[in-house]
C-alpha positions in Angstrom: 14.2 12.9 -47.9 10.8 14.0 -48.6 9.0 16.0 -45.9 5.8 14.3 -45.0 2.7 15.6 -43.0 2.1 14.9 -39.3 0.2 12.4 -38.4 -1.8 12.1 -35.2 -1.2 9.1 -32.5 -4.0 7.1 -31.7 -4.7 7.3 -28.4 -4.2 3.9 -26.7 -5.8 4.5 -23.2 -9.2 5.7 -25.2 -8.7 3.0 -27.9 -9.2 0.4 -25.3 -12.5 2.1 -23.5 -14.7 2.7 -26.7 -15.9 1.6 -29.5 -16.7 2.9 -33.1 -20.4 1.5 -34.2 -20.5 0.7 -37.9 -23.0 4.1 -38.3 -19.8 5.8 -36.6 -21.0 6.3 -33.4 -19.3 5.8 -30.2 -20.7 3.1 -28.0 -19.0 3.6 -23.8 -19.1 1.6 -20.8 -21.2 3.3 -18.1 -19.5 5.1 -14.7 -20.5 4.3 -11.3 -20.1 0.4 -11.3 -16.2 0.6 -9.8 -17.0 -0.2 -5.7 -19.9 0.6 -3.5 -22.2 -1.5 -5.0 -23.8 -3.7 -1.9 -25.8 -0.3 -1.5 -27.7 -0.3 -4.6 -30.4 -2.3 -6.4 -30.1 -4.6 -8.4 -32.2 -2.8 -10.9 -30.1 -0.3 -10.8 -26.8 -2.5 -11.4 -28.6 -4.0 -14.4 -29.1 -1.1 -15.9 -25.5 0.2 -15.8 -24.3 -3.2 -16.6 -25.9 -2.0 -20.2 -23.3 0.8 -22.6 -24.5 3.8 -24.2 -23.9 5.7 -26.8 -21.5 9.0 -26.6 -23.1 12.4 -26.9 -22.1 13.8 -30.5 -20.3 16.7 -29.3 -18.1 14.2 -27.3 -18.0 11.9 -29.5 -16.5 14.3 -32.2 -13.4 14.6 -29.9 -13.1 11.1 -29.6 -12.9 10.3 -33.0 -10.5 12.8 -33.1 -8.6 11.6 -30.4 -8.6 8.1 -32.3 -7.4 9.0 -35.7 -10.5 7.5 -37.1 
């Protein structure tokens, strides 16, 4: 039997919390929006309803992370 190179696992719990843009970037959901919300404006809550786009250092360990 032929020995074959290692290949990486994707990993599932990242999979499911971003996604790869057709450019290759990494769009993410935005933090604060778990509980505690009555307290701030609805402005505000608007705005994070909204993803964003990974920083390229992070996302460069992402992709990794993916296998993409």
């Amino acid at each position: 039997m032929a020995r074959c190179a290692h290949r990486r696992k994707t990993h599932k719990g990242l999979q499911k919390r971003v996604k790869i843009t057709a450019k290759g970037k990494v769009r993410r959901k935005q933090s604060f929006r778990g509980h505690l919300l009555s307290g701030r404006s609805a402005k505000r809550l608007r705005k994070l309803r909204q993803s964003r786009v990974m920083a390229p250092g992070d996302a460069k360990k992402v992709i990794e992370a993916l296998g993409v």
